[in-house]
Every structure is written in C-alpha cells, then in structure tokens.
TORTI-799141 format. One record per residue (C-alpha): residue in one letter; x, y, z. Coordinates in steps of 0.001 Angstrom, whole numbers, plus 500000, padded with zeros to 6 digits. Each point is the difference from the previous one (the first is absolute). Layout:
! TORTI-799141
AXYZ ...
This chain:
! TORTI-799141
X209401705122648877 X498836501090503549 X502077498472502764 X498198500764503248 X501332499407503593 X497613499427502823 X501382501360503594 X497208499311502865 X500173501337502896 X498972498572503554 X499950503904501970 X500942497872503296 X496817499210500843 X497549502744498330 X500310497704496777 X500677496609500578 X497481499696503304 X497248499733497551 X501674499235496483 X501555496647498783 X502821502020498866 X501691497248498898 X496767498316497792 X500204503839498866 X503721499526498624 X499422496629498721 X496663500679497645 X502082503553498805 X502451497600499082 X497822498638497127 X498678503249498719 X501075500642496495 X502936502222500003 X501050499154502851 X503502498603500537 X500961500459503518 X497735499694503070 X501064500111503669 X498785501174503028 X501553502131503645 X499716501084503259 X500647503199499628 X500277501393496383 X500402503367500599 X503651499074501937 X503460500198498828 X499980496053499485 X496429500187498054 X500776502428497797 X503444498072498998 X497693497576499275 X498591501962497601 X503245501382498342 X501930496604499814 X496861498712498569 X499699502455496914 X503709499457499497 X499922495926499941 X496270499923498346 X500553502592497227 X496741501656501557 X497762502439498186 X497253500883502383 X499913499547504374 X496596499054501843 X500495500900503528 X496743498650501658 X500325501651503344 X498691503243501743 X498248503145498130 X501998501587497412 X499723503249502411 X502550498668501997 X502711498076498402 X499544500302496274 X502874502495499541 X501919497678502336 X499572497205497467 X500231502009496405 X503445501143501725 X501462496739500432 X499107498690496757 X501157503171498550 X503481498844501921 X500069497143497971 X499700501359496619 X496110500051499864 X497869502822498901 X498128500725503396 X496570500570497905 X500247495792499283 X499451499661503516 X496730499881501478 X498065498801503332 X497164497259501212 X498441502032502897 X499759496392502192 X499925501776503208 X497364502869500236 X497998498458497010 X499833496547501165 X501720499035503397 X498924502870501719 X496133499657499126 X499318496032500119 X499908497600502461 X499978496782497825 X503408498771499646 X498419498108496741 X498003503058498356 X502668502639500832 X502985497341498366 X497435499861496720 X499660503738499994 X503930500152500295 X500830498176496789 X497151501760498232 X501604503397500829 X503578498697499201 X499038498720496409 X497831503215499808 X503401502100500380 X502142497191498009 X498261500772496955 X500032503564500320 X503873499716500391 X500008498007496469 X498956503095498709 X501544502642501717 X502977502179497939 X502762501646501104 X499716503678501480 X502205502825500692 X498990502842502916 X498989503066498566 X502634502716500728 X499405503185501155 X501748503378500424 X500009501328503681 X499200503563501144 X502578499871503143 X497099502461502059 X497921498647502551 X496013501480501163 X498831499482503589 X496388501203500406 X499235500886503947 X502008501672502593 X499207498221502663 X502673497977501811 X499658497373497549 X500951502660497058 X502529501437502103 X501952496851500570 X499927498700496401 X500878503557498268 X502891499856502602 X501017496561499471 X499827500912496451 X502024503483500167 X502552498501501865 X500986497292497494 X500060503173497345 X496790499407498486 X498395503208498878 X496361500156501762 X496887501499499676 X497797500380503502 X496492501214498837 X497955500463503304 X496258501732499791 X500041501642502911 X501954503345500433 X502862498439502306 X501041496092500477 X499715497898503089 X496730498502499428 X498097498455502756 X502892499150501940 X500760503839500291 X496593499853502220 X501215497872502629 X501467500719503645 X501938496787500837 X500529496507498263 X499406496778501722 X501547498311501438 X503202502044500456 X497653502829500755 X502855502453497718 X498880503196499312 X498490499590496285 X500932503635498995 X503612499429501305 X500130496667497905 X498530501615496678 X500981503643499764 X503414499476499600 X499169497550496934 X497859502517498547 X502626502373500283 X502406498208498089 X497574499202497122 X500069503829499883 X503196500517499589 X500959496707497894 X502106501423496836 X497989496302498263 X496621500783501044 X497276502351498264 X497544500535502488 X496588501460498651 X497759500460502912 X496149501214499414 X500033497629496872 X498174497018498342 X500746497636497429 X497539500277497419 X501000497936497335 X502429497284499014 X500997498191497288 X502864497863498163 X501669496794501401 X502744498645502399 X503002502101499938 X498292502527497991 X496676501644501357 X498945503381498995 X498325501805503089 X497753503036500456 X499882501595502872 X497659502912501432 X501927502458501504 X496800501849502463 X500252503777500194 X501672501235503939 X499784503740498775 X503018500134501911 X503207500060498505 X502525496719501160 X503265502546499247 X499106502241501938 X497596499213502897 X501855500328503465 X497454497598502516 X499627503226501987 X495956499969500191 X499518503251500091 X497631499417497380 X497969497453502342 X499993502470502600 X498779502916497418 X497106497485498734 X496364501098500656 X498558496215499597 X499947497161502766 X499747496716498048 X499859496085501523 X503510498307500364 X500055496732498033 X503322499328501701 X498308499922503228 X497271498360499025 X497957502727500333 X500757500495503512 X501391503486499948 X499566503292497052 X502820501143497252 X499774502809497958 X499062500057496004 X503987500782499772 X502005497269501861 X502737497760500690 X498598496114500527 X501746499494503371 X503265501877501517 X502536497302499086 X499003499506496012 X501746499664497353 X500297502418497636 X499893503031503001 X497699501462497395 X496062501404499756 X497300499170498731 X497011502120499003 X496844498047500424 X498300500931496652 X496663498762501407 X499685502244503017 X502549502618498538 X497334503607499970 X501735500521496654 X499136496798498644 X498772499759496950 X502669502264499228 X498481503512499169 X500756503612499554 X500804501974501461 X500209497545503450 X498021499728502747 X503272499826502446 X503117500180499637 X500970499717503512 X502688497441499409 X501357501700497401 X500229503044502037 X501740498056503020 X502516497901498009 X503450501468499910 X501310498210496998 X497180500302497982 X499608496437499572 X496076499847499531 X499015499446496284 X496109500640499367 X500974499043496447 X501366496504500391 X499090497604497791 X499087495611499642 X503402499429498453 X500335496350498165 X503155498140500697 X501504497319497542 X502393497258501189 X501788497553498396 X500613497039502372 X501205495637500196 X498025499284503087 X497118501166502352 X499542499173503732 X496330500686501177 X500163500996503518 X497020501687500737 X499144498917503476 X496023499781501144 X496949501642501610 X498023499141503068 X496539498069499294 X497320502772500047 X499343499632503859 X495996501303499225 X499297496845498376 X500233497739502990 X496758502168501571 X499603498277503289 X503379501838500842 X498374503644500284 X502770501336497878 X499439503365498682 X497282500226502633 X501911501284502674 X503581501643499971 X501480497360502898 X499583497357497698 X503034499959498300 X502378497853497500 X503415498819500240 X501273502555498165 X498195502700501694 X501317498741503347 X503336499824498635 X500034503956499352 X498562500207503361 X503219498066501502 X502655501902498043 X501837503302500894 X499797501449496956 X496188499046499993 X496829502296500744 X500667499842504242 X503371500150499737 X500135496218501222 X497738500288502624 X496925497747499639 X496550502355500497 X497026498831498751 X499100501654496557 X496555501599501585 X500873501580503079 X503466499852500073 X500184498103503443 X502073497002501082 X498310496366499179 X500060497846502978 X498549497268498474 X501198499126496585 X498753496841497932 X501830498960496738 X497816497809497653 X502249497709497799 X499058498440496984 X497409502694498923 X499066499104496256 X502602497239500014 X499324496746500034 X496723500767499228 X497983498885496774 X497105501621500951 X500989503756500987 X503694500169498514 X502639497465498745 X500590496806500611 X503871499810500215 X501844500800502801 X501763503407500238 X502921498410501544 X501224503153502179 X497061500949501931 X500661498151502937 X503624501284500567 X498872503826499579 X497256499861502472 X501987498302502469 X502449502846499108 X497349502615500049 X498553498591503790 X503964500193501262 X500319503718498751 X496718500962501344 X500670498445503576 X503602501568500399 X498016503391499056 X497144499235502080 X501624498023502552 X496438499418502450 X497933499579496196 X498654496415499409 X500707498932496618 X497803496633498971 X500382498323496396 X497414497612498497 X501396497417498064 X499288496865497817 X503463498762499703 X503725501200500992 X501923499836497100 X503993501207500937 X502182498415497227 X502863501723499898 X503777500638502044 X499008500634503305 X496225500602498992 X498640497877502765 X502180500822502879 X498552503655498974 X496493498963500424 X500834498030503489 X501729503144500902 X496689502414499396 X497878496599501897 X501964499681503152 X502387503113501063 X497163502832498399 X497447497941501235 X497817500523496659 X496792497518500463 X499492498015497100 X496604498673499428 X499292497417496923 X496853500862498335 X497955502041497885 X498528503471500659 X496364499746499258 X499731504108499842 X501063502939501372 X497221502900501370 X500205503270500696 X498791500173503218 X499976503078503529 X503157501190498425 X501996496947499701 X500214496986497267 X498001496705501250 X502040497047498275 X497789496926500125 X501879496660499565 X500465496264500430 X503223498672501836 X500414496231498360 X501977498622502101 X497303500456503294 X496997500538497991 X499093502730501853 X498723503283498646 X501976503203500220 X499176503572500230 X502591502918500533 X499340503218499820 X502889501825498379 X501372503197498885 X501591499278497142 X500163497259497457 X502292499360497705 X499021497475496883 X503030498001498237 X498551500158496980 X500577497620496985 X503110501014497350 X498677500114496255 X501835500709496583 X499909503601498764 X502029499691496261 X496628498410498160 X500348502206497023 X504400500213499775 X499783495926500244 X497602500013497056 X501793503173498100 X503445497706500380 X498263496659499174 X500630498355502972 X497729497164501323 X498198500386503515 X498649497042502079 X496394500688501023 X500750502467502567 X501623502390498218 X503683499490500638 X502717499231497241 X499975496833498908 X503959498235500483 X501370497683497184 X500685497625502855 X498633499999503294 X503443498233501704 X502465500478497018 X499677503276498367 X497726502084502624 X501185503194499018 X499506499494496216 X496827500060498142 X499225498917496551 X500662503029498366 X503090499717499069 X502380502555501438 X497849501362503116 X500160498918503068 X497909500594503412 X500940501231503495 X498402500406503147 X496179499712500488 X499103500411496211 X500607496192500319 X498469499417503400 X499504500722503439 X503861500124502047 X501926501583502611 X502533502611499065 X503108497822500162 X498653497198497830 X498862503540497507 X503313500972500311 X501521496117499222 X497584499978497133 X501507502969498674 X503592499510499751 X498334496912498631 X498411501760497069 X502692502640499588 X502768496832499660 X497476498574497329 X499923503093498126 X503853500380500508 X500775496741498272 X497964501013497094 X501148503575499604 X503792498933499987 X499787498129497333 X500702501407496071 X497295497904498528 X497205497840501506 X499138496643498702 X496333499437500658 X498076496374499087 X499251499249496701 X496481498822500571 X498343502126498154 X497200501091497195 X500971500006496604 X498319500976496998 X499430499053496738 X499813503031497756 X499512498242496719 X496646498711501485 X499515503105502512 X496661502033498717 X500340502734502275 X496943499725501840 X502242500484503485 X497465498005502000 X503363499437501615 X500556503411501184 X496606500116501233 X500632496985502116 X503483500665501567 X500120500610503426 X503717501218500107 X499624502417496613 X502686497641498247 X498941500215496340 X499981502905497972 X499970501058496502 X501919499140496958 X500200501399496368 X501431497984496916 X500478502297497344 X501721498846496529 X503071500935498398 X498241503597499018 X498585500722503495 X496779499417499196 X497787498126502967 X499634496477499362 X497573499204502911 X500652500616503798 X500084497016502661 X501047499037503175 X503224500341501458 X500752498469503526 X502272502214502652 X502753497429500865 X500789502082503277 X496265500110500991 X498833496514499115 X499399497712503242 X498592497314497688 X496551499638501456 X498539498513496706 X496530502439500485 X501048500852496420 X500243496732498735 X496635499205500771 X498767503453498801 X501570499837496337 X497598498700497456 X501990498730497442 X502534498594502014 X503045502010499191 X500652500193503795 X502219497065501345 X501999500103503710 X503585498983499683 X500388496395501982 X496160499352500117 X498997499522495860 X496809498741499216 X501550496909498775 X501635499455503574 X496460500525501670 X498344497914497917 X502346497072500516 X499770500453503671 X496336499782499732 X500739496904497997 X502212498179502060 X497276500331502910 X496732498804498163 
C-alpha cells in the first residue's frame, strides 16, 4: 500500500507570493496515499531536506512529492536525500509549482487551484512509480576536444595536465584559431601572440596530447564514456617527420594565392605556412592552387620538390581516416564573422577601405600584412580619418541577428586606441547604439579610449556609407542632438556581428542548438558547459558570444566536467529509459526510424539450434536519453519509458479531469 509524503515548498517568495502554499499542503493531505503532508521555506536547504529524511524514517514512506521549482534544478537534490534515507531515488518525484504555476499567474486563487491539480497530478504518478537502478557503464579514460582555438587549447591542457590522454583535432593546418589573428587584447592591451604562442607550444609538445592539425571529424558514434570517432586526416603532401619550417619551398613557389589569415589583405604561395608563429612549424600544399593539382604525370612543377632539402614534399599523400576510441568530447570550435556583404548600405566589398574587424585587426598587428603599420588597403597611405561602425548585423532583425555580440564594443574601442597611438594626429570616430563594458576593468578601458585618446563617440546609426572624390562619405544621425552627421573618412572599419560556424559537427554529435545556431546548454545557470548529450561538453563561442577570459573560464569548466567523468571506472547514467517488449516487438523498427540520438538497434532471437526466430528491437542503454519519440512511434505498443508507463500517464490524466 502506497504511503506518499507531500513536501511543499514556499521558494522565499517565487512560490508562496502567489500560492496558498499552505491550502496546497492541507488538500495534499487528503489525497489517497498520502500519509504525511507539510510544507517550508526553503526545501532545497539542509533543514528542508531533513525534513524529508526524518519524515521517510518516522512515516514508513514509499514515494516523496516535492512541489517546488522545475525538476531541472533540484530534482537530483531531492532523489539524493531520500536516497539518504533508505529510499530508492526513482520514488521521488516533483510538482513544478514555481515555473508552471507561480511564475505565470497573477491570481493568488487560480494559481493555488492549479497548484493542487499539479501536486495530485504527480501524487498519483508516484503511486505507481518502481524502483530503478542507474545504468552502468564502462569508461574509455580518453578525452576528444574538437577546435584549436584558445578554447581547445585550454581544455586539452587542463585535461593533459590531470593525465588524461587527449585528442586535439583542429581543421586548419596549425592551431590558434581566431585569436592567433589578433594584435592586442582589451583591456590589458597584452600582446595576443605573446599570450597564446607559448600555449600552443606546449600543446605541441604535451607527451598526453595527439594533435591532428588539417583534420575534421567526420563521423561519430557510441555513448558516454565510449564514443567511436572518425576523423579525416586532409592530405599536406608534406611529410610532419621530416619538414624543417625553412620555406624554401614558399620561396621556390611559382603561384601567388589570397591569405585567409590576413583576411585577404596580403598574397601566400600554393605551398605555405599559415602564419610565422603556428603550430605545427610545418607546410602546407594548397591542393587547389597547387599547378600539379589534380595530381598528374609526369608534373607540371616540381619546384618545391627541387628546393626542399629534406625531401619532405609528398605528391603522393593520401585522405587518411583516423579511428578513436574516447569517454568525452569538448566542442570548441570558436565562430565566424557575419557575412559583412549582407548589410548592403555598408559598401562592403565595394571598395577596399571598407573593412571588418578582423581585417583591421591584421592591419594593427606586426606580424600582419604592414608589418603593424595601419595603410589603407588601396593605396597604401596613412588614414587620417578613421570611422568604426559598431553593431553592424547585430542587433539587427532586419539585416543580421538580433542578439548582441557581446565583445564588439570593447574591440573597437581597442581598435580606435591602437590606431591613434599609430596615427597619433588621425581622428578616430565610433557610431554606437549602446556601450556595453561588462567585464574587470572593461569600462575604465572604454573611459580611457573617451577622455585621454580623445576618441569622439557619437550614438546613432549610420544611414550609409558612399564612395565619394576619393574618400568614404558616412551619412548619420547623432541621437542624442538630433542633428545629422556627415564625415568624410578614409577608412571604416565595421564591428560586425559574431555567428556560429559548427552547424553540421553539432548535428553529426547530436547536440541541440537554440535558434541561432549555437550549442544548446543542459542548464543555462547550472550546467552551462554541458549539453544534453551525455558526455560532451561546449567551450568558448560554440555556446555563445564571450570575451577570451570568460572562453578560457568556460573551458577549464568543460575540461573539469569531462575530468570527473573520465576518472571514474564505471559511469552510472539515469535509468529513465525505453524499454522493449520483445515478446510483442514485430520488428517493424518504426522506432529506429524515429530516434533522434540512433539509440535502438537490432536484435536476433534464434532457438536452441541457431535458427532465426524473428528479429526486434533492442534499445542501446548507453545511448538512450529517454525522449519517448519511440514510444509514440511503436504500433503495437511494445515500447514503454522506464518511470513514465502508460498506466502512470493515464492516471495523471485522471487525477486532473
């Protein structure tokens, strides 16, 4: 016989504010079952949870009703302290009172109703739950992180050091990512090669880390502590072993080919080296511009054969397919800038001043196209009248995005301080909508660029920018006076909105993305660097727009995560999840067809003789996230989800009606 305690929960305020809490306690008090009724403060506290214990000890209790917050949030806080007492966590469910109910009504009288609806909804669910044990899972104590950007780098470090084994997979031919582009960091103004080379480095020369540069993930499958990865190792056609960095095969090459490192800015031959600093100190032949390309005999030219002293070049290389056996993956795979053509009434593309962040940030850095000095892209003399347009596809429903890209307004204040101490009598002017400078000494940084480098601010929109007599006419509005604003510059320089690049990896690793493309987190303020994929994790701007230290925060964050998995022998994962019925199982696999995380696979009963009996469905313990999509999709019902039977929903609907 069932013998049900009721715990509800006042949240403070958040609950009790607009629920008769204790009208709650009192009607749960006379719902069949139940035994034990009381209500708290603060349930989720040391004394509300010895409520709970003391009461399953003195009651003889067989199922908990919290009625508090969403199960998101404190459900395993609750199954753990009944599983203190002696209970089976799985007889322990919650009444979402809070986000369900307090949170959305503002009739004290309605919401209390709707409270002691949801609480007998749960209450007979509880009658029926049964006891569960986790599943438990072997670990594979080897960790993935996919992008070498400073997010990668920190987590595959953070990892290494703890003596995890790690895989770095990066797609382009050295790491550093977009960071690597960048000539100082706000608001410390370090040098951002100084800061990151020396990590890269050490990723190198890691005895824990694998690094495979110039590769892709292509394909992964498996389960938490146990995913099977495929990975596309591209073709350099230069040997690793024995490459030197020397460049005399650069400075042999016949072809002059666009630098994507420099945003186009400057030329790189069809055999190169991405920038000076990389990591591996190792070529790449372009097979695109390559004259040999496809490859044919006998060759067009061999002139960085001829030139290279160890004989490192490798016409024959080869795709090779790389197999990896790992416990957890951290998706770090950073972002691109929004397409700056799209927002037209920028002139982008138009004319060559017209730049992007990223373009002026080459422009800025010594390692960059001018060697540091800033020269405007189509003549090659000094601007001395710059204007930086923020918020350029941010913001902005109509020609871009509407979040903001939280960083843009620190690097073009940084970008208008570099460019006056380089161009000391230059004007530097930045449109604006809002300054937003959260962070550790953020908005001293931006006072700083205001008042001592006398950078004039102006709030408003730029209407267009014209070609115009050799010089860029920027039409605007300044908000604050009303007046209209024309400058006619030399340069401009468009912050331009941050957007997801890792579509296609997200969906290839089954993670969830909100409706901009970034990785969806389990938990926006409790587990941000986990998603609900069990076993990977996110870090950096896969998850949304930040700064580098809060990337960097985020992942230790996600490399601690995956640490506390990995050093464990076997996982236990939740229970919750499909089971089938193979007596009644037909073997349609409607099922299969309908999983979204690939969780149910095949399975042949043979007889004593080996001869096939019938084949049916068989559910991957490992994989299983207990959605239910299969539930609905079998026919004849031989699907059930472990903790939500039929015969539970149906007396929830009951107790309701």
């Amino acid at each position: 016989m069932a013998r049900i305690g009721v715990f509800v929960c006042h949240c403070g305020e958040n609950i009790a504010r607009t629920v008769d809490v204790e009208k709650v306690a009192e009607f749960a008090s006379k719902l069949p079952g139940v035994v034990y009724s009381t209500h708290y403060v603060y349930m989720c506290s040391e004394p509300g949870q010895k409520l709970i214990r003391d009461a399953i000890a003195e009651k003889n209790l067989t199922g908990v009703v919290v009625a508090a917050c969403s199960p998101h949030l404190h459900e395993r806080t609750f199954r753990k302290a009944c599983q203190m007492a002696g209970l089976n966590p799985y007889l322990c469910e919650m009444a979402n009172i809070r986000e369900h109910c307090s949170w959305v009504h503002r009739d004290r009288e309605v919401a209390t109703e709707k409270a002691k609806e949801l609480v007998a909804f749960i209450v007979e669910k509880v009658k029926r739950n049964k006891p569960l044990k986790p599943v438990r899972l072997p670990v594979t104590k080897r960790a993935l992180v996919i992008g070498g950007g400073i997010a990668g780098i920190q987590a595959a470090l953070d990892l290494a050091e703890a003596g995890v084994p790690v895989t770095l997979v990066e797609k382009q031919p050295s790491i550093g990512g977009n960071m690597a582009r960048l000539s100082e960091t706000f608001p410390t103004l370090d040098c951002a090669q100084c800061i990151l080379t020396p990590r890269m480095v050490e990723v190198k020369q890691h005895p824990n880390i694998e690094l495979l540069t110039y590769s892709e993930v292509v394909d992964v499958s498996g389960y938490v502590g146990n995913f099977k990865v495929k990975i596309l190792r591209k073709p350099r056609y230069v040997r690793e072993d024995l490459c030197t960095g020397c460049g005399d095969c650069a400075a042999a090459c016949p072809v002059d080919v666009p630098n994507e490192f420099d945003r186009n800015l400057s030329w790189r031959k069809a055999v190169y080296l991405p920038f000076p600093q990389a990591v591996p100190q190792v070529y790449t032949i372009d097979a695109e511009h390559c004259l040999n390309t496809p490859r044919m005999f006998p060759l067009v030219c061999e002139r960085c054969y001829q030139a290279c002293a160890p004989k490192a070049i490798n016409y024959d290389d080869k795709p090779q397919i790389i197999e990896r056996e790992v416990g957890a993956i951290i998706l770090a795979t950073g972002y691109e800038l929004y397409p700056a053509e799209n927002v037209r009434e920028y002139g982008y593309g138009k004319h060559p001043d017209i730049v992007d962040s990223l373009e002026f940030e080459r422009l800025l850095s010594a390692s960059g196209p001018t060697g540091g000095e800033i020269h405007r892209p189509s003549d090659g003399k000094v601007p001395k009248e710059v204007v930086f347009i923020q918020c350029v596809g941010s913001r902005d429903p109509a020609n871009g995005v509407p979040y903001c890209s939280k960083i843009c307004c620190m690097y073009t204040a940084k970008h208008a301080l570099l460019y006056k101490r380089k161009v000391p009598d230059g004007r530097a002017y930045i449109f604006y909508m809002d300054i937003r400078a959260g962070g550790k000494g953020y908005e001293e940084f931006i006072r700083r660029v205001m008042e001592e480098e006398r950078v004039l601010y102006i709030r408003g929109r730029v209407a267009k920018v014209i070609p115009e007599n050799g010089k860029l006419l920027v039409e605007g509005i300044d908000t604050l006076s009303g007046q209209r604003i024309e400058i006619a510059a030399d340069m401009v320089v468009l912050a331009m909105a941050i957007t997801s690049n890792s579509n296609e990896l997200v969906q290839k690793l089954r993670v969830a993305t909100d409706e901009y493309g970034f990785a969806q987190e389990a938990h926006p303020k409790l587990r941000p660097v986990e998603t609900l994929t069990s076993g990977v994790f996110v870090a950096g701007v896969i998850q949304g727009p930040k700064d580098i230290p809060e990337t960097v925060a985020q992942a230790s964050g996600a490399a601690a995560k995956a640490l506390t998995l990995l050093t464990k022998d076997v996982l236990e994962r939740e229970p919750t999840i499909a089971q089938v019925n193979e007596q009644t199982c037909v073997g349609c696999f409607e099922c299969q067809r309908v999983c979204p995380y690939g969780a149910i696979e095949r399975r042949e009963i043979r007889d004593r003789q080996g001869n096939l009996i019938k084949v049916v469905a068989k559910v991957n313990e490992g994989v299983c996230e207990g959605c239910g999509a299969c539930v609905v999709a079998c026919r004849n019902k031989s699907m059930d989800l472990a903790g939500f039977a039929e015969e539970q929903i149906f007396a929830e609907l009951a107790a309701v009606m």
